[in-house]
MARVEX-371985 format. One record per residue: residue in one letter; x, y, z of N, C-alpha, C in turn. Coordinates in steps of 0.05 Angstrom, whole numbers, always signed. Atoms other than C-alpha are relative to their C-alpha. Layout:
res, npx, npy, npz, capx, capy, capz, cpx, cpy, cpz
A, X, Y, Z, X, Y, Z, X, Y, Z $
...
***
This chain:
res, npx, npy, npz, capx, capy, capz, cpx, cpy, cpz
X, +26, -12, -7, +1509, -369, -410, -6, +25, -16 $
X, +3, -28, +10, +1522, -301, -443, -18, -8, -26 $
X, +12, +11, +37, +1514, -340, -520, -29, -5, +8 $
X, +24, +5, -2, +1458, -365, -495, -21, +25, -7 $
X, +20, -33, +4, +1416, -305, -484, +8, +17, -10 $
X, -2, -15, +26, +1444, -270, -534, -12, -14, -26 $
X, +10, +13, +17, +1424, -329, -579, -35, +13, +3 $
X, +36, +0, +4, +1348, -321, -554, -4, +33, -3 $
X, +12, -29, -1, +1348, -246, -554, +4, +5, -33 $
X, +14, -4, +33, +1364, -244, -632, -10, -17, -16 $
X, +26, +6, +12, +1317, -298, -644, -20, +12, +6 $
X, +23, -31, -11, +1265, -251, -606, -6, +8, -21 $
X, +2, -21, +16, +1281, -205, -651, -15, -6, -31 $
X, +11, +1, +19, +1270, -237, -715, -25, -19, -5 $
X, +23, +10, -3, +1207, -277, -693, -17, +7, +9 $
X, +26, -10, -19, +1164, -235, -645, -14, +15, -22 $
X, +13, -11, +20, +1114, -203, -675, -4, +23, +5 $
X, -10, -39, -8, +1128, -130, -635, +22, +5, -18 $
X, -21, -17, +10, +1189, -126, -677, +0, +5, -39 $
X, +3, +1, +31, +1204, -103, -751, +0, -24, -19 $
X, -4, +15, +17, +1226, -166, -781, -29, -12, +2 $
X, +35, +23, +1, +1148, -204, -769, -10, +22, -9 $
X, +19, -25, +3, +1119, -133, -784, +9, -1, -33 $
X, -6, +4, +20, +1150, -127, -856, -7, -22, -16 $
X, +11, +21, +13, +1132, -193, -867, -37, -1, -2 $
X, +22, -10, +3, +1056, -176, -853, -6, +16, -29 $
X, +9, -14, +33, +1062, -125, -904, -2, -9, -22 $
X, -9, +5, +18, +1093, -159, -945, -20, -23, -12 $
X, +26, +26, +7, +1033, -216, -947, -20, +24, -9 $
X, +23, -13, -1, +990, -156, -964, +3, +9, -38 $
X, -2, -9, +34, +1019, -146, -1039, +6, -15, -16 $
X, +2, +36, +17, +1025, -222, -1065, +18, -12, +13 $
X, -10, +22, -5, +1055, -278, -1057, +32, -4, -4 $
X, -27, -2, +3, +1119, -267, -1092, +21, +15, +16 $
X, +2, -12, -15, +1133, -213, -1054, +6, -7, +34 $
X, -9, +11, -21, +1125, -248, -987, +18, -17, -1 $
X, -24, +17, -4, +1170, -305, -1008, +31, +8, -4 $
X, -34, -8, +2, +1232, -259, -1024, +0, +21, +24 $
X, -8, -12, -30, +1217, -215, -961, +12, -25, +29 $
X, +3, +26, -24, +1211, -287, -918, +33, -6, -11 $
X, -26, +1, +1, +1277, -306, -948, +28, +21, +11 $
X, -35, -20, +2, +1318, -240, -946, -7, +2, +41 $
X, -3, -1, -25, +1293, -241, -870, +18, -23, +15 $
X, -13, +23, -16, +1311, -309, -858, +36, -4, -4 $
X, -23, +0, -3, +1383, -296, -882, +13, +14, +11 $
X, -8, -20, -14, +1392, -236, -848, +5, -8, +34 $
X, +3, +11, -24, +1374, -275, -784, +24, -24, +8 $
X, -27, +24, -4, +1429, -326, -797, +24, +16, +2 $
X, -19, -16, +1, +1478, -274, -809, +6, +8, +25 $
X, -5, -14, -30, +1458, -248, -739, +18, -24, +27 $
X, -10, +18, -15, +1469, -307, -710, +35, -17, +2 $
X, -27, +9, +0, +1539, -328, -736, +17, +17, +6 $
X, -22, -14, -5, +1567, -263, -717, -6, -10, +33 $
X, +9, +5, -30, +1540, -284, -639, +16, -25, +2 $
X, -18, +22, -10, +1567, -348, -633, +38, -1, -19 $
X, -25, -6, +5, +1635, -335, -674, +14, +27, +26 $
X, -5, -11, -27, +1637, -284, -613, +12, -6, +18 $
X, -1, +14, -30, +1632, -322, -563, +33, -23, +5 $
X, -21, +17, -6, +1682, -370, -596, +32, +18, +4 $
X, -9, -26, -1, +1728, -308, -602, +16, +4, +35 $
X, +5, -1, -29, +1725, -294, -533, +13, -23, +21 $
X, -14, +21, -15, +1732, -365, -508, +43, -5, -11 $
X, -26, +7, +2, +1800, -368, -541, +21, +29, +5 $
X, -8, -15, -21, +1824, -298, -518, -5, +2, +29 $
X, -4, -10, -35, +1806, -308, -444, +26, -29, +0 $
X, -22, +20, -8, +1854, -374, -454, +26, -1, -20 $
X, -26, -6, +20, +1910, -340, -507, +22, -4, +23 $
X, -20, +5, -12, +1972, -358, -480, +16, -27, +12 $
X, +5, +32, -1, +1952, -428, -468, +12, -19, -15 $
X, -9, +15, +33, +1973, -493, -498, -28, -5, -17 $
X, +16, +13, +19, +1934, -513, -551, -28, -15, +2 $
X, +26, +10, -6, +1881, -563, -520, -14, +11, +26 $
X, +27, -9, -16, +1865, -518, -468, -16, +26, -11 $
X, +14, -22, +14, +1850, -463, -519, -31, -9, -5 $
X, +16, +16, -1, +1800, -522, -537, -16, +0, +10 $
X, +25, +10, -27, +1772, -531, -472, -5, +20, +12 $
X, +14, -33, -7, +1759, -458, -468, -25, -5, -20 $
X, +8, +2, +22, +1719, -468, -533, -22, -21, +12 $
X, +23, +21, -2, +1684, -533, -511, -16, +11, +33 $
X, +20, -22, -25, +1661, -491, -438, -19, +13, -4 $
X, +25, -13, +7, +1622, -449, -481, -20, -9, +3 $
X, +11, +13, +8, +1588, -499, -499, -18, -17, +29 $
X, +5, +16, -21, +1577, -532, -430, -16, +26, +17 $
X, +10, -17, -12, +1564, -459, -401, -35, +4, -8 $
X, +34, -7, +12, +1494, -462, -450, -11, -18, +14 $
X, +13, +21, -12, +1474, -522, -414, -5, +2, +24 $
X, +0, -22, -27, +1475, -482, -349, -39, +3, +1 $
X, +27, -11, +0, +1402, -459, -379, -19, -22, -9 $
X, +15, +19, +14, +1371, -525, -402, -26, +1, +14 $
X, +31, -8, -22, +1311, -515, -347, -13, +14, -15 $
X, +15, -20, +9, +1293, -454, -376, -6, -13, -33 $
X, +11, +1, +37, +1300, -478, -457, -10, -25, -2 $
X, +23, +20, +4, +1260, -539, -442, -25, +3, +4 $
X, +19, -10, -8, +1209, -502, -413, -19, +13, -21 $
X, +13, -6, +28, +1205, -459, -473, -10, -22, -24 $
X, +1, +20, +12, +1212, -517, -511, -37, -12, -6 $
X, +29, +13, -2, +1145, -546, -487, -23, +24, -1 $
X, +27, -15, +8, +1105, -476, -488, -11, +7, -22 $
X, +8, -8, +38, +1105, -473, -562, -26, -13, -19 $
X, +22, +23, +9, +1066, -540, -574, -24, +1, +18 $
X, +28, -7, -15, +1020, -524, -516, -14, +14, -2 $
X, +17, -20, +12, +1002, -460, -540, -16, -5, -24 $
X, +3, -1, +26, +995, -479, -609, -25, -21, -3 $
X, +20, +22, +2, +947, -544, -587, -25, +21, +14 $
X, +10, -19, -11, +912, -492, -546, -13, +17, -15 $
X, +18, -7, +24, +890, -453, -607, -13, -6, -11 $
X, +21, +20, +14, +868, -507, -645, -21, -9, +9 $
X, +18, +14, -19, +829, -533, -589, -21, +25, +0 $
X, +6, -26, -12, +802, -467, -577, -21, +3, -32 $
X, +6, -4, +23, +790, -456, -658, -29, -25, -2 $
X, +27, +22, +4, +750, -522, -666, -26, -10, +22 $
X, +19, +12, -25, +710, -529, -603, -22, +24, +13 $
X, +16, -14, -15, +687, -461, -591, -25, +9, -13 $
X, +22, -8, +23, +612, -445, -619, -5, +36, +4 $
X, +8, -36, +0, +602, -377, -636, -17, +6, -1 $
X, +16, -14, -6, +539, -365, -638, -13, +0, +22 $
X, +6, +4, -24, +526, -398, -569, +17, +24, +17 $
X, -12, -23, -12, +583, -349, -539, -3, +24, -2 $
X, +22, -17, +1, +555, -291, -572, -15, +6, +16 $
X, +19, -10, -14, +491, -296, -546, -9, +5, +28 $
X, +8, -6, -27, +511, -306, -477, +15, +16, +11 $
X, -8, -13, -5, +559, -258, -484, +21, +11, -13 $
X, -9, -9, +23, +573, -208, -538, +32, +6, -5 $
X, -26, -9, +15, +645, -196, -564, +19, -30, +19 $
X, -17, +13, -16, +668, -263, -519, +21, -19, -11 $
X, -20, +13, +10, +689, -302, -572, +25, +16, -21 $
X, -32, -15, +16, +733, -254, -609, +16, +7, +17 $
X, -29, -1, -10, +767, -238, -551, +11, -25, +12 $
X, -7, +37, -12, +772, -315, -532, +27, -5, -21 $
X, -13, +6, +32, +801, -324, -610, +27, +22, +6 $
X, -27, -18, -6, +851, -262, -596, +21, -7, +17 $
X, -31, +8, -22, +880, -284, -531, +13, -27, -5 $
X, -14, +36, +19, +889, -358, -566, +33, +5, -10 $
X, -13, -2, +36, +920, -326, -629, +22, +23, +19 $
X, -18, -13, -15, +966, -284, -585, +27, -21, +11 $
X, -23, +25, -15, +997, -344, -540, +9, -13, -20 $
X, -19, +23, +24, +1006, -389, -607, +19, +27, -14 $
X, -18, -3, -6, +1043, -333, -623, +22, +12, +4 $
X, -19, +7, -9, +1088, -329, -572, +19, -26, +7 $
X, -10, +30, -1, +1096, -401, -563, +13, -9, -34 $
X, -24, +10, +21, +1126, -403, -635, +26, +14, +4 $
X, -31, -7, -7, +1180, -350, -611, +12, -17, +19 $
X, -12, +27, -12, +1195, -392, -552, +8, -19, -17 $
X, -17, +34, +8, +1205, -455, -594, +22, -2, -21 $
X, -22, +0, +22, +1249, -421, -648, +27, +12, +21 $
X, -30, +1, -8, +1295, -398, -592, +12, -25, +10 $
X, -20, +23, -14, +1303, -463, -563, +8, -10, -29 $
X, -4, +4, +20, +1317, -480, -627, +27, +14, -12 $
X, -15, -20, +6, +1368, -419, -638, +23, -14, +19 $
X, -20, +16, -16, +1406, -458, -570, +7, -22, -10 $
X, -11, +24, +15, +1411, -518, -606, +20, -3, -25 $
X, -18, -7, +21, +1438, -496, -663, +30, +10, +6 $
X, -31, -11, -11, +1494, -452, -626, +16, -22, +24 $
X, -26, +32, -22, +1514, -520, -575, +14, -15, -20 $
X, -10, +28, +21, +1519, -560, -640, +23, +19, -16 $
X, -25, -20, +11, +1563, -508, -673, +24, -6, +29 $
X, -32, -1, -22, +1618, -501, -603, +0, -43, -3 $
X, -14, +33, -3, +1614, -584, -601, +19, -11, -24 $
X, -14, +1, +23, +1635, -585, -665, +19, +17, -10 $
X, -27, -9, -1, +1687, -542, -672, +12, -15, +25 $
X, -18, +15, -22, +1715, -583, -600, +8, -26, -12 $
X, -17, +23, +13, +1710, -647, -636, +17, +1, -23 $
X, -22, -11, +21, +1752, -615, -697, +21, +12, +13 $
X, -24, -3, -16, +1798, -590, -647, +10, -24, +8 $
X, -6, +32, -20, +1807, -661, -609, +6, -13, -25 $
X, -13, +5, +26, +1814, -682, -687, +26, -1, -3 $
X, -24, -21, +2, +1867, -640, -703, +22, -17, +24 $
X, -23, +7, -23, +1900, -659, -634, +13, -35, -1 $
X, +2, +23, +8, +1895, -730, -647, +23, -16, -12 $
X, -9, -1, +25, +1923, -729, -716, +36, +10, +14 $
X, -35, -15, +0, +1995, -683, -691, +11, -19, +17 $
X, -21, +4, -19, +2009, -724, -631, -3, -34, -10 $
X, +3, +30, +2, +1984, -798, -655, -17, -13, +14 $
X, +10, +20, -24, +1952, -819, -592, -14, +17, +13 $
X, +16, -26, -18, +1897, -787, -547, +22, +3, +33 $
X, -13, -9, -19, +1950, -810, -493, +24, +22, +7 $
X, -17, -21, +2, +1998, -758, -516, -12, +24, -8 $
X, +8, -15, -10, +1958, -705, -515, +9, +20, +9 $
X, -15, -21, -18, +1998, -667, -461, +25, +1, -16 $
X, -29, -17, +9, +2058, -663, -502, +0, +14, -25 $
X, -13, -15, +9, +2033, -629, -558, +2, +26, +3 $
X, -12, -24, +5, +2063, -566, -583, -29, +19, -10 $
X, +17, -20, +16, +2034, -499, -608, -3, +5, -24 $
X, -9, +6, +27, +2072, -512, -668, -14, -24, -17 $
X, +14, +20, +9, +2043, -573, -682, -35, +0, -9 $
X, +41, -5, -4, +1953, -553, -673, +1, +10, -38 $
X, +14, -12, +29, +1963, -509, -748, +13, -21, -21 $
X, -3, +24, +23, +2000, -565, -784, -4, -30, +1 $
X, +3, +25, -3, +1966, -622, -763, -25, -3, -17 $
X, +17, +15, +12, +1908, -625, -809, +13, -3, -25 $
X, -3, +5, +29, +1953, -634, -867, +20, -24, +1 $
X, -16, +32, -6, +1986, -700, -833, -7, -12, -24 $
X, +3, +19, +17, +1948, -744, -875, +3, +4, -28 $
X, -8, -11, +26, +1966, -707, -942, +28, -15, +2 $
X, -27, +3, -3, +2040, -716, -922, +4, -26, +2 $
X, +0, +36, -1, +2031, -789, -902, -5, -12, -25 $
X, +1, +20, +24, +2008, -810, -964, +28, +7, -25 $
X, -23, -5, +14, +2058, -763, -1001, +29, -16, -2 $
X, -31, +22, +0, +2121, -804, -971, -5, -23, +2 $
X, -8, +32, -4, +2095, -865, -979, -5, -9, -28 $
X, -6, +5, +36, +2082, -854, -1064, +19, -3, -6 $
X, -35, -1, +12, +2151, -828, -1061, +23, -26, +11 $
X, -19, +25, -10, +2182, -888, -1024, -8, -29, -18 $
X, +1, +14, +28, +2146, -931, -1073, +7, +1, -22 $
X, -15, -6, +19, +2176, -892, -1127, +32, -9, +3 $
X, -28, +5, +6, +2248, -899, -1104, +1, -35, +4 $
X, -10, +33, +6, +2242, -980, -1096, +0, -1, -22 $
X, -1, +14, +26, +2223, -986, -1164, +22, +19, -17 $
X, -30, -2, +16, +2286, -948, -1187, +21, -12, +10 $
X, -22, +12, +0, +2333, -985, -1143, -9, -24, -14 $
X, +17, +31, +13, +2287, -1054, -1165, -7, +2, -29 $
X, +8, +2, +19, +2285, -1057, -1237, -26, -23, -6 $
X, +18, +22, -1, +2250, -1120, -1232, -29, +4, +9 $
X, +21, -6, -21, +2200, -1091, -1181, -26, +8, -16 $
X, +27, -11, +10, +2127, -1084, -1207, -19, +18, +20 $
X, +21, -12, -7, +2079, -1030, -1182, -21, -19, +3 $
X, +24, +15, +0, +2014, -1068, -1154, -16, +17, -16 $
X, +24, -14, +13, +1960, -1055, -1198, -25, +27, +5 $
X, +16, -17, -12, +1920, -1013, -1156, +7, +27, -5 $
X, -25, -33, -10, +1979, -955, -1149, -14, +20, +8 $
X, +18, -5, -21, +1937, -938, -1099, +27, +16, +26 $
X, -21, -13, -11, +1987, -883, -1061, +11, -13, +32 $
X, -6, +18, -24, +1982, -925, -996, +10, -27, +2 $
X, -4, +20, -4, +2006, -982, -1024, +28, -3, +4 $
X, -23, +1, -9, +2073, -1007, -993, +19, -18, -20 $
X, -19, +23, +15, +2131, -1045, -1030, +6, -19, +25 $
X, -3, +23, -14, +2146, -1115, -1004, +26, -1, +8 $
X, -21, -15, -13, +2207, -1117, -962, +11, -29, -6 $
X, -14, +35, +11, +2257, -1172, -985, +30, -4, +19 $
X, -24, +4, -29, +2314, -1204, -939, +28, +8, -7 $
***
């Protein structure tokens, strides 16, 4: 829950249009074109930056409140995060939908309203009609870039869980062993399949020195096995 709203509070930041990063970018449309597109970039990486220190946090966190643990429940500290964001799905579907409502709401608003009929029946009505439009679209684009900011940070913790459950996989063989492994085992299990192929070149190497006779299959393809004779 925490990632969460920390996720949407520094998308906030670099989408609302009260804060510096949309303000700079204003300016920055005011002195060409070039100009705006290396401010719009150096903002937009600044904003990613913000964001990977927030959810590397969080993951942080989930594996110190469960240090001491074995191995897959360090995991399933890790994959909680992830379950804790889903706590708020009410709320970031909500946002979700005020982005496109606002934004049809403008348009609607833009093409339908006559100005000189509103005018005349009532001076300054359509500019402030056009203002309060051009206001809601936007907020309804910050809304839809944070739900957007949650998506991004669920799909990051799921993925690191299924590269954990990987990993776990890989050391013990079987998802039914699982509970036996080790702590020892989680940091040298992604280099199993290196090692597997390693002893099985070299066990093809030593047949064909006891087997003079013995031919390498053509492939010599490191997985390929020698034929086992009676």
């Amino acid at each position: 829950m925490f990632l969460a709203v920390a996720l949407n509070k520094v998308t906030s930041y670099y989408t609302h249009t009260g804060y510096a990063p949309v303000k700079s970018l204003a300016k920055a449309c005011t002195t060409g074109h070039a100009t705006n597109i290396i401010q719009g970039f150096a903002v937009g990486y600044e904003s990613t930056v913000a964001n990977i220190v927030v959810i590397a946090t969080a993951i942080f966190l989930s594996v110190i409140v469960y240090s001491g643990m074995p191995p897959m429940f360090i995991a399933y500290g890790v994959a909680m995060a992830g379950i804790g964001m889903l706590t708020l799905t009410g709320n970031t579907i909500s946002m979700d939908v005020f982005g496109p409502v606002a934004d049809n709401a403008n348009g609607i608003g833009e093409m339908g309203y006559d100005k000189e009929e509103m005018e005349r029946e009532q001076p300054g009505s359509y500019k402030r009609a056009r203002q309060i439009l051009s206001d809601l679209d936007a907020v309804g684009n910050t809304t839809k870039a944070e739900t957007k900011g949650i998506a991004i940070g669920s799909a990051v913790i799921a993925g690191v869980s299924l590269f954990s459950s990987f990993i776990a996989v890989i050391a013990v063989g079987s998802e039914d062993k699982l509970a036996a492994m080790t702590r020892e085992q989680s940091p040298t299990a992604a280099r199993a399949p290196h090692r597997r192929r390693s002893s099985r070149s070299s066990s093809a190497s030593s047949w064909a020195a006891r087997c003079p006779s013995y031919s390498a299959p053509a492939s010599s393809a490191p997985w390929a096995v020698p034929p086992t004779t009676s």
